[in-house]
C-alpha positions in Angstrom: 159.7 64.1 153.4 158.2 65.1 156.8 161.2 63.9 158.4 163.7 66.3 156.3 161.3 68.9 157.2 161.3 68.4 160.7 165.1 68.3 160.4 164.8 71.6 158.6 162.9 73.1 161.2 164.6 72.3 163.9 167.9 73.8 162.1 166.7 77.0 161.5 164.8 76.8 165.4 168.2 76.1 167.2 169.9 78.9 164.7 167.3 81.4 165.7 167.8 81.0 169.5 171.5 81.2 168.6 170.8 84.6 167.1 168.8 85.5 170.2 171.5 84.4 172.7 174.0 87.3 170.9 170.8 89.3 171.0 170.7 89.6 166.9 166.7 89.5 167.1 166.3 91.0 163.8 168.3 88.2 162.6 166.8 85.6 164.6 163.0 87.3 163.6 164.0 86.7 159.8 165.0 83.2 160.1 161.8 82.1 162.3 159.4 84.0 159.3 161.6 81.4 157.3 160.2 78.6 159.4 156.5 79.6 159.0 157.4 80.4 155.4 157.9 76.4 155.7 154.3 75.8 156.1 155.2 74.5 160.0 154.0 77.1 162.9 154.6 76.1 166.8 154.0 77.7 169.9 157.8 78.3 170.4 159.0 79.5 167.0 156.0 82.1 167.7 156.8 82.8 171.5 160.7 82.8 170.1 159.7 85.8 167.6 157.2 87.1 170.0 159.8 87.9 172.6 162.4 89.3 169.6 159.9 91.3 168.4 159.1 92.9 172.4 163.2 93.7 172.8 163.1 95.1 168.9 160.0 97.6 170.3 158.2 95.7 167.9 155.4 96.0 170.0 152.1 95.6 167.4 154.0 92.3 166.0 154.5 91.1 169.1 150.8 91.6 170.4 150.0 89.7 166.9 151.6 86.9 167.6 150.9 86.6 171.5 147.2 86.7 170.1 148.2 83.7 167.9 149.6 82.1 170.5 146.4 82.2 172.4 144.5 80.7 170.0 146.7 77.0 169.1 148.6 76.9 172.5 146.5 78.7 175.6 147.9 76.7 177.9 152.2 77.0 176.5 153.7 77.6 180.0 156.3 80.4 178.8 153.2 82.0 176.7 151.1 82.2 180.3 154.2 83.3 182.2 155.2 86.2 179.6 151.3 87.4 179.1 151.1 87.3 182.8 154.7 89.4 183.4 153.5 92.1 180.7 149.9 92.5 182.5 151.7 92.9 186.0 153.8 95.4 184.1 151.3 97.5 182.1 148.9 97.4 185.4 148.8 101.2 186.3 147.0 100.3 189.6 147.6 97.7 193.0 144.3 96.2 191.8 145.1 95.6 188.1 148.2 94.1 188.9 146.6 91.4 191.6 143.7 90.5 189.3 146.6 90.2 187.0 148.3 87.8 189.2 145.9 85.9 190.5 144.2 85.0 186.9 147.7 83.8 185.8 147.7 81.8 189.1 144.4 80.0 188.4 145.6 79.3 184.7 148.9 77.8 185.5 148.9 76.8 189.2 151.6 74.7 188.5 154.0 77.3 187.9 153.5 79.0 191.2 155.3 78.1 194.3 153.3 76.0 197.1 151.6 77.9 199.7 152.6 77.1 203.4 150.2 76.2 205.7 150.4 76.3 209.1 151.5 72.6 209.3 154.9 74.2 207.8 
């Protein structure tokens, strides 16, 4: 049974992202409630629907589901990367927007180009 689901799952995943490619994100929203409807959540069918629901103006339902996002998978690479694009893009002021930066930096180092010493 878990295996069918799975299989399920994974069908109506790749046809959402389908949906998003041709940038049907009400479409692609729908079938991803589907997939929670399922009774299985994951950090990408919710970052999927987050970022439909940010290009739909959706912007409540997206904030939802970043918060969700936060709490089962902190530390989902794409999830660290978007939160920290939309802080550098609310931040109204130099300051914000390096505090910003520099918290994303320290939570996901990995994702951050090398520094070059002197050495270089």
């Amino acid at each position: 049974m878990k295996q069918s689901r799975d299989k399920n799952t994974f069908h109506h995943l790749h046809e959402a992202y389908r949906s998003f490619q041709k940038k049907n994100y009400t479409n692609a929203i729908i079938i991803l409630e589907q997939t929670k409807d399922s009774g299985h959540e994951d950090h990408y069918a919710l970052f999927l629907q987050a970022v439909c629901m940010l290009y739909s103006n959706n912007f409540p339902a997206a904030n939802n589901l970043m918060e969700k996002i936060q709490r089962i998978s902190p530390a989902y690479t794409p999830f660290i990367q978007l939160k920290s694009f939309l802080a550098l893009k609310s931040s109204v002021k130099r300051e914000d927007a390096l505090s910003a930066y520099i918290s994303a930096l320290e939570k996901n180092s990995s994702d951050f180009p090398p520094q070059r010493t002197s050495e270089s």
